[in-house]
NUKEVEX-491831 format. One line per 2 residues: number of its first residue (from 1); their letters; for each residue x, y, z of N, C-alpha, C. Coordinates in Angstrom, 2 decimals. Each point is the difference from the previous one (the first is absolute). Last residue first. Layout:
NUM = a = X,Y,Z,X,Y,Z,X,Y,Z  ...;
This chain:
184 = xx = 12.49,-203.32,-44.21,1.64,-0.29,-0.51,0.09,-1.04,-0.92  -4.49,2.92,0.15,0.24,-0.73,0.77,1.68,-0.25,-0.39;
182 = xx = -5.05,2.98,-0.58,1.28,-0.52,0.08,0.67,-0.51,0.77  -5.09,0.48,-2.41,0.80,-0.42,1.30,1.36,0.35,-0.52;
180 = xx = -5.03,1.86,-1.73,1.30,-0.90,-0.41,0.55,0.47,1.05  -4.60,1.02,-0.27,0.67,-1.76,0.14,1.08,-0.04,-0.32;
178 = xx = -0.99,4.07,-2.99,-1.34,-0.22,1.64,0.73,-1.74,-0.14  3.28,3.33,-1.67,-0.87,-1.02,-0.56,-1.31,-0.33,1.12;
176 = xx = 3.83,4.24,0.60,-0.38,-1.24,0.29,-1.13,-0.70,-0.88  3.22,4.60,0.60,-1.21,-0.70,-0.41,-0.15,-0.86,-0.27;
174 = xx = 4.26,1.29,1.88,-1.07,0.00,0.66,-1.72,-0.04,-0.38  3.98,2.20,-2.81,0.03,-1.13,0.92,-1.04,-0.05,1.18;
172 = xx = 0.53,1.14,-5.18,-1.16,0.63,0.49,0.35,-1.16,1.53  3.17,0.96,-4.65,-0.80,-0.49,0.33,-0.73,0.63,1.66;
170 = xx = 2.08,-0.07,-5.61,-0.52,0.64,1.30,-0.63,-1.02,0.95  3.21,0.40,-4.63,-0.73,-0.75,0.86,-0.05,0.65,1.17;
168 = xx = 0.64,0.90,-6.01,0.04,0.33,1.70,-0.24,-1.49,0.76  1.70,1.07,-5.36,-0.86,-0.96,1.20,0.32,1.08,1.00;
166 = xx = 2.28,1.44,-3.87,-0.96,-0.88,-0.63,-1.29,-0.18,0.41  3.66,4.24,0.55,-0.67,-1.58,0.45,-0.73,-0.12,-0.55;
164 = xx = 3.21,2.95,-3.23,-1.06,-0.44,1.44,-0.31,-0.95,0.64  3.09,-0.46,-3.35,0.39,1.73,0.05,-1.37,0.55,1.36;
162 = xx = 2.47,-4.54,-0.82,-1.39,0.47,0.05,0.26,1.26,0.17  3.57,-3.32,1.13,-0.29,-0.58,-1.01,-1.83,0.50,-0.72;
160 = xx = 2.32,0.99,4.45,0.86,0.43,-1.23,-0.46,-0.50,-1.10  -2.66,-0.68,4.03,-0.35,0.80,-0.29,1.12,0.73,-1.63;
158 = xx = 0.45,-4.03,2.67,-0.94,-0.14,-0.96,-0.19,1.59,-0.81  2.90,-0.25,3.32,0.69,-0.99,-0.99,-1.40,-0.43,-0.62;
156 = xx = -0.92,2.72,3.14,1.43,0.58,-0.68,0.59,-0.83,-1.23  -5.02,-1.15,2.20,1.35,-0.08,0.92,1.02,0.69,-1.24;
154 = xx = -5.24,1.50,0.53,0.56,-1.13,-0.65,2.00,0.21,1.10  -3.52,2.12,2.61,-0.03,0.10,-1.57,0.78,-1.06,-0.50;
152 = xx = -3.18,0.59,4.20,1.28,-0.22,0.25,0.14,-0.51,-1.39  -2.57,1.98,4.21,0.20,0.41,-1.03,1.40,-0.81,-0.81;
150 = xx = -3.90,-0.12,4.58,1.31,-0.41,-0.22,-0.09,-0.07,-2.04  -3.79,1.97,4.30,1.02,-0.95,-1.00,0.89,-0.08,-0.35;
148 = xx = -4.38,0.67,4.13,1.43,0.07,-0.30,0.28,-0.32,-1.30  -5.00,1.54,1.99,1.12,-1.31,-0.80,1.00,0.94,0.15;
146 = xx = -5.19,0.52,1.46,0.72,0.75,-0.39,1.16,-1.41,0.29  -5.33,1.04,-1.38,0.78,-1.05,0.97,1.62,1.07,-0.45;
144 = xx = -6.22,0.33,-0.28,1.52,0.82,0.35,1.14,-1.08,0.29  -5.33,0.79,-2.52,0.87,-0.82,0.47,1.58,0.40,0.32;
142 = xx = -4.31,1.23,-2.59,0.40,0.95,0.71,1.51,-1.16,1.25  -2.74,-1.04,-4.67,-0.56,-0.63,1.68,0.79,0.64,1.03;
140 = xx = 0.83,1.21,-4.76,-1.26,-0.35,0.20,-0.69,-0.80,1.39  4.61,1.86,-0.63,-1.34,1.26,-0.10,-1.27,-0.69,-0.16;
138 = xx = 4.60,-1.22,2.51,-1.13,-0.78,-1.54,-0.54,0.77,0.15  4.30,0.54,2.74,-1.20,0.18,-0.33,-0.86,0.04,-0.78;
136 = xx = 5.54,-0.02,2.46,-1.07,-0.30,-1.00,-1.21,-0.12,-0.08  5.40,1.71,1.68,-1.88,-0.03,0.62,-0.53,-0.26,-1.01;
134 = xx = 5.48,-0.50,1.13,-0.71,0.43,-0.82,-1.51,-0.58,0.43  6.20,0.42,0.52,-1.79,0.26,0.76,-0.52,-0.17,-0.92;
132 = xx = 4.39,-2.52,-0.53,-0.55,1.79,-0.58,-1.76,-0.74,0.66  4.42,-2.98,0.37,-0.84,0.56,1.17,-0.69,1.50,-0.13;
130 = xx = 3.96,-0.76,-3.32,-0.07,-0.90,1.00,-1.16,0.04,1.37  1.64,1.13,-5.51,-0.64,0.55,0.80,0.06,-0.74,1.17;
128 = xx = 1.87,1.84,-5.04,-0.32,-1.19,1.04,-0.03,-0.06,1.02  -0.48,2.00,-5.05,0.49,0.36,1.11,-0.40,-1.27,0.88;
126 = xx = -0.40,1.05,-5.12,1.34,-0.60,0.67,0.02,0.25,1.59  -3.75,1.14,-3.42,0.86,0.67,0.09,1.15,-0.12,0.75;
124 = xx = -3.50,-2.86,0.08,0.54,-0.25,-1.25,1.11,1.59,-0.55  -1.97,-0.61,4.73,0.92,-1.38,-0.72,0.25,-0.03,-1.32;
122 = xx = -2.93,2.94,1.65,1.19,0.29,0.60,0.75,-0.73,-0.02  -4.05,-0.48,-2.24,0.50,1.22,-0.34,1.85,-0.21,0.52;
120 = xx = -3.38,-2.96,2.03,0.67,-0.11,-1.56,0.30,0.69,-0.13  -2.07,0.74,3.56,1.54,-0.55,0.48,0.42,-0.33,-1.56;
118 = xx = -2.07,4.30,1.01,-0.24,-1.14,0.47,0.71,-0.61,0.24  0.15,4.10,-1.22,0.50,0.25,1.07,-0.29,-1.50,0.40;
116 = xx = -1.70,2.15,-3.91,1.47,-0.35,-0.05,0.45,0.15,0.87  -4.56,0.23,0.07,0.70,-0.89,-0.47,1.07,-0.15,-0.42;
114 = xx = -1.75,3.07,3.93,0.54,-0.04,-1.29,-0.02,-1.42,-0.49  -1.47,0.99,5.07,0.95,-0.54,-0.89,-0.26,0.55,-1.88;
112 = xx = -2.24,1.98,4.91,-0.47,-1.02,-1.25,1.28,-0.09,-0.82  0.36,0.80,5.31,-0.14,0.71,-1.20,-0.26,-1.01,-1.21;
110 = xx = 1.63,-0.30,4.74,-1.58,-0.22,0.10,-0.31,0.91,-1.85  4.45,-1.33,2.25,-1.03,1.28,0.05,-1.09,0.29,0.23;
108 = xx = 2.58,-3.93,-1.77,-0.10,0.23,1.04,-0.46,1.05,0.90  -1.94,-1.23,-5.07,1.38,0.21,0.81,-0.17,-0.20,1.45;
106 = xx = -3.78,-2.18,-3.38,0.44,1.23,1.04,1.52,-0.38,0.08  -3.72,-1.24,-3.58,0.91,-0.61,0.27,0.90,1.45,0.80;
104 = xx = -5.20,-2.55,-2.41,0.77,1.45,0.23,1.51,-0.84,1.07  -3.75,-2.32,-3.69,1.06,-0.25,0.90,0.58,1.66,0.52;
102 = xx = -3.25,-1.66,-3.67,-0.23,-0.34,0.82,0.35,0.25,1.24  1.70,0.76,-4.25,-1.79,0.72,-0.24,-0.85,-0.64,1.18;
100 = xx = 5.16,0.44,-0.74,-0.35,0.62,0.72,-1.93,0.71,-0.04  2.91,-4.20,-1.79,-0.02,0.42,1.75,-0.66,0.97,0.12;
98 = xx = 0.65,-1.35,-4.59,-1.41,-0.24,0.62,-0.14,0.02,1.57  4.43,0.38,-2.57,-1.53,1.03,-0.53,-0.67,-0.47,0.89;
96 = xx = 3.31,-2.69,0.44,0.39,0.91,0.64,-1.45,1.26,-0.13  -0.95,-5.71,-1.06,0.61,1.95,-0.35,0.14,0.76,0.62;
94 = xx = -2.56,-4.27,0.47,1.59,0.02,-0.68,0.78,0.60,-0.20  -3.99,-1.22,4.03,0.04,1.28,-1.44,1.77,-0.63,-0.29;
92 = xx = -3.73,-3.71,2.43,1.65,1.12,0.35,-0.19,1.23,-1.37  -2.92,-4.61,0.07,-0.58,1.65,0.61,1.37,0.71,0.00;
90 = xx = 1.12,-4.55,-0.38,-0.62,0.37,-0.81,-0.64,1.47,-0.18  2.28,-1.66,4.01,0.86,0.38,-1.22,-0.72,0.43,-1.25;
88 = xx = -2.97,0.22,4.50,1.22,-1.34,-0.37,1.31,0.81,-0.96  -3.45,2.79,2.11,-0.77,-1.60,0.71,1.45,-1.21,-0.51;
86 = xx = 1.06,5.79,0.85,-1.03,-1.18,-0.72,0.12,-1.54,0.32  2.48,3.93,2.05,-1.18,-0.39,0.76,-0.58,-0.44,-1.64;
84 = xx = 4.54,1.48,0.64,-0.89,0.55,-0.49,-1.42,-0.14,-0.31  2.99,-3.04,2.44,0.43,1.11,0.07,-0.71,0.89,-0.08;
82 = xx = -0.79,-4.26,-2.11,-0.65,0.58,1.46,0.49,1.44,0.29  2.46,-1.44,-4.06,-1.80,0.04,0.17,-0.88,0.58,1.16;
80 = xx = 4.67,-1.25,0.14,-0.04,1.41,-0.36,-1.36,0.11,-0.33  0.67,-3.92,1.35,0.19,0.61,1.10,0.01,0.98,-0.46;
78 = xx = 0.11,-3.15,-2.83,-1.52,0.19,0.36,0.19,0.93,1.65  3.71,0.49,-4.24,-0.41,-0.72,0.94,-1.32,-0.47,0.87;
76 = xx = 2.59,1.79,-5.54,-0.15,0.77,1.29,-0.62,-1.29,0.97  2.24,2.47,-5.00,-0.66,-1.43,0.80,-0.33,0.49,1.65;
74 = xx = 0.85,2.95,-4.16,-0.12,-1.58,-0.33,-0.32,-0.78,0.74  -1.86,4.91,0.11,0.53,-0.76,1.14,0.52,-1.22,-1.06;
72 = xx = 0.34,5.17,-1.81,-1.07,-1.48,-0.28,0.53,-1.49,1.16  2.22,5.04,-1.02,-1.43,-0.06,0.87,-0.61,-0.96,-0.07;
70 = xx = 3.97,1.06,-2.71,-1.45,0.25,-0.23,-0.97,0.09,1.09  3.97,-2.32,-0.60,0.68,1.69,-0.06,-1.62,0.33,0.44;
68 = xx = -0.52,-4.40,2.10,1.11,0.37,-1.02,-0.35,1.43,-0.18  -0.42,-3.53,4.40,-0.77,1.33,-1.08,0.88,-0.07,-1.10;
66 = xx = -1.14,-3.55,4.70,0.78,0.83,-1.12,-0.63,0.79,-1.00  -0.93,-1.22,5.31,-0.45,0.03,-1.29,1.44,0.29,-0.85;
64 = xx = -2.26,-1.63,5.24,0.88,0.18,-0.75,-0.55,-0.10,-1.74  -1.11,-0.60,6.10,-0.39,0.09,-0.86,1.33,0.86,-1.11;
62 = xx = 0.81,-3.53,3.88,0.32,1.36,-0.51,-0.89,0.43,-1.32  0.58,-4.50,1.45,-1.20,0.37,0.70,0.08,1.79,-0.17;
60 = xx = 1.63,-4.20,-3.14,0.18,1.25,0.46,-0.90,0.39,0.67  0.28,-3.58,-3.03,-0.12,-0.53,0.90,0.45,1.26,1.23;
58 = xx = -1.68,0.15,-4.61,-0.73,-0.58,0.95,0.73,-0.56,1.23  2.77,2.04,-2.97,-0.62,1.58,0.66,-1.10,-1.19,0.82;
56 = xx = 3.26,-3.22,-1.65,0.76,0.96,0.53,-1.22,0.69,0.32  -1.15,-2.17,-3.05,-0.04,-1.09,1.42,0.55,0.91,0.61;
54 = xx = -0.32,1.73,-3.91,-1.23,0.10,0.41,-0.06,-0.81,1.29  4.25,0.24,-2.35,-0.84,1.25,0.17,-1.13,-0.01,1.02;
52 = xx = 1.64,-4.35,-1.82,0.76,0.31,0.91,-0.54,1.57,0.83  -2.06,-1.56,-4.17,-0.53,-0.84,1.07,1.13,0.62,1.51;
50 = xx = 1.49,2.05,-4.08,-1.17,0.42,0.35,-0.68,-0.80,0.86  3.44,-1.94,-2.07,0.56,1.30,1.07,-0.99,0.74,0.36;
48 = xx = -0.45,-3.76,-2.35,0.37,-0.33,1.03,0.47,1.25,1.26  -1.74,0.57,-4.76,-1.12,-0.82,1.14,0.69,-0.31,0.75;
46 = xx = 3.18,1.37,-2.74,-0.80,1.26,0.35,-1.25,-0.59,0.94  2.63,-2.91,-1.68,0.69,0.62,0.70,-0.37,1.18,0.57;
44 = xx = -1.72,-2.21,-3.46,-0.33,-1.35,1.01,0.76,1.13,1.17  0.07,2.46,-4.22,-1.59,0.05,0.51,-0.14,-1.37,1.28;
42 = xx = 4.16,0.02,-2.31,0.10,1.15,0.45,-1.28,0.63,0.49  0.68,-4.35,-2.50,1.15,0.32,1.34,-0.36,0.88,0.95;
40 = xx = -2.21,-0.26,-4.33,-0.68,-0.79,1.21,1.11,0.28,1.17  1.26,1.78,-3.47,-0.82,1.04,0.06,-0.29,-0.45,1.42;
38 = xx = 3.16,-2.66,-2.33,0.23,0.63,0.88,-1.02,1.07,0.62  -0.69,-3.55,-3.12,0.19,-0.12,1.11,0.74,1.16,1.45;
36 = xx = -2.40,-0.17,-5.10,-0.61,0.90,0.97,1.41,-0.43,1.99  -0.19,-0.22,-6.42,0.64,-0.56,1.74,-0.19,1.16,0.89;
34 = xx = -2.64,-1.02,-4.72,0.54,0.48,0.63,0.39,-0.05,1.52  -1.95,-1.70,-5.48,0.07,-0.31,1.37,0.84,1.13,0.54;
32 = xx = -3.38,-0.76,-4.00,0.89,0.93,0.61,0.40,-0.55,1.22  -3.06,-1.24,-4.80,0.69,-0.88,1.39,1.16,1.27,0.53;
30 = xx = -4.60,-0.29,-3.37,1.52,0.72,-0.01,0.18,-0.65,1.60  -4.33,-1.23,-3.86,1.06,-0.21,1.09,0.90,1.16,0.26;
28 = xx = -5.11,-1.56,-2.64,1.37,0.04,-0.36,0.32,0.21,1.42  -4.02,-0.06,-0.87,0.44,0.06,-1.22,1.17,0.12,-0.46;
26 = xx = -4.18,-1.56,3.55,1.22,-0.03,-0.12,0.49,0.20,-1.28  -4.90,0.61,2.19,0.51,-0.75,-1.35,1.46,0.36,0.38;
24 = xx = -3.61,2.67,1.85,0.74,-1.10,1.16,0.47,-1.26,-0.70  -2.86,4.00,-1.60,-0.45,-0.98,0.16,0.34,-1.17,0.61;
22 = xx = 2.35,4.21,-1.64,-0.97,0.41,1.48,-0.63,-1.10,0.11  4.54,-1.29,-1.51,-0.52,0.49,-0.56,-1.12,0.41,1.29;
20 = xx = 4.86,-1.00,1.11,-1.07,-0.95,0.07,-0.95,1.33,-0.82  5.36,-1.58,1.69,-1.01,0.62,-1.37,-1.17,-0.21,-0.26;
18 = xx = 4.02,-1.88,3.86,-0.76,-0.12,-1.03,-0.66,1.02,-0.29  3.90,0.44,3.19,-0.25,-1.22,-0.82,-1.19,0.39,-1.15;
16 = xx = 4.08,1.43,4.41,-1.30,0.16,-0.67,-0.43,-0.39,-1.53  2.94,-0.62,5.21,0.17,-0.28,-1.26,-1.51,0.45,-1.05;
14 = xx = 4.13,0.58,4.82,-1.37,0.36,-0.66,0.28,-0.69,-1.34  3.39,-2.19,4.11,-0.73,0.95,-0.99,-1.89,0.63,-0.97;
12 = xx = 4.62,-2.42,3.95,-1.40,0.13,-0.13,-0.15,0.65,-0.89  3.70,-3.43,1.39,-0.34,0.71,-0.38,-1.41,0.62,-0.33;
10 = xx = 2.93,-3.48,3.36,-1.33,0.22,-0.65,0.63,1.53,-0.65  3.85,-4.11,1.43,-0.93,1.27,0.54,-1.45,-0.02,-1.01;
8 = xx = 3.27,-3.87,-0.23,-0.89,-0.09,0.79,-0.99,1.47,0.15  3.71,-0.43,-3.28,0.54,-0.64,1.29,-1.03,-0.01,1.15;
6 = xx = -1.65,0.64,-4.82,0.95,-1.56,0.77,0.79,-0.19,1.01  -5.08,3.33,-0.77,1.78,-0.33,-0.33,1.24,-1.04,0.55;
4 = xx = -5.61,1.18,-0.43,1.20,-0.13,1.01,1.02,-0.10,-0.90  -4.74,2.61,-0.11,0.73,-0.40,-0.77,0.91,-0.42,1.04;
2 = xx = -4.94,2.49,-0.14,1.50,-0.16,0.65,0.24,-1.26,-0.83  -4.11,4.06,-0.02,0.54,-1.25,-0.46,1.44,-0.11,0.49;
């Protein structure tokens, strides 16, 4: 419910109301209003910054993910999808966990990587990386592709305000979107 006020603005608020017996008889009232306008402020601003987000990684031919402390992708691109050879975004694994019930992951060596030799691991332990080798292979379709990445932890001035990172962002250059063009 919204409300204007005389110098023209809207106020928005919750309001909750009637008393209804189990037979759906009204037996009374309590009227609570509460000023939501700034909540709305702050959820219109957040859809705007999240539409911005998501226009920003769809429009990335660099496959790319964010993570938080946890291993849990928040968001991620349909190029980091392909990347890791599923059909779209929907199919993608969300979880750092669930890489490795599929996914083996070579050093330059030719050696089986550690999961704390991946790339979450190594980003959320602050390091940063410029052009780190790396061989990959779906165990379930034996599939080989091997990638450059680029490591790169929260910025100094985010990172003071977080006794840890929060976010990573990795990204995967040169894995390409199937059809995507670049252009100036």
């Amino acid at each position: 419910m919204w409300t204007q006020k005389k110098d023209g603005t809207y106020t928005w608020g919750l309001v909750n109301a009637p008393f209804h017996r189990e037979n759906g008889i009204v037996v009374g009232a309590s009227v609570a209003a509460h000023d939501i306008t700034e909540r709305r402020a702050v959820e219109d601003a957040l859809r705007k910054t999240t539409a911005k987000l998501e226009a920003a990684l769809s429009s990335m031919t660099d496959a790319v993910f964010i993570s938080d402390l946890d291993g849990n992708f928040v968001n991620f691109n349909e190029a980091f999808a392909t990347f890791h050879k599923f059909k779209n975004k929907a199919e993608c694994a969300k979880s750092l966990a669930d890489y490795p019930h599929f996914l083996d992951v070579y050093l330059p060596g030719g050696d089986l990587a550690p999961l704390d030799q991946w790339a979450v691991p190594r980003a959320l332990r602050g390091e940063a990386a410029m052009n780190s080798e790396y061989t990959l292979r779906r165990k379930d379709t034996g599939e080989s592709w091997g990638r450059q990445l680029q490591l790169r932890p929260p910025p100094q001035r985010v990172r003071r305000h977080f006794s840890a990172p929060s976010w990573l962002l990795v990204t995967f250059p040169g894995a390409r979107r199937p059809n995507a063009r670049c252009g100036m």
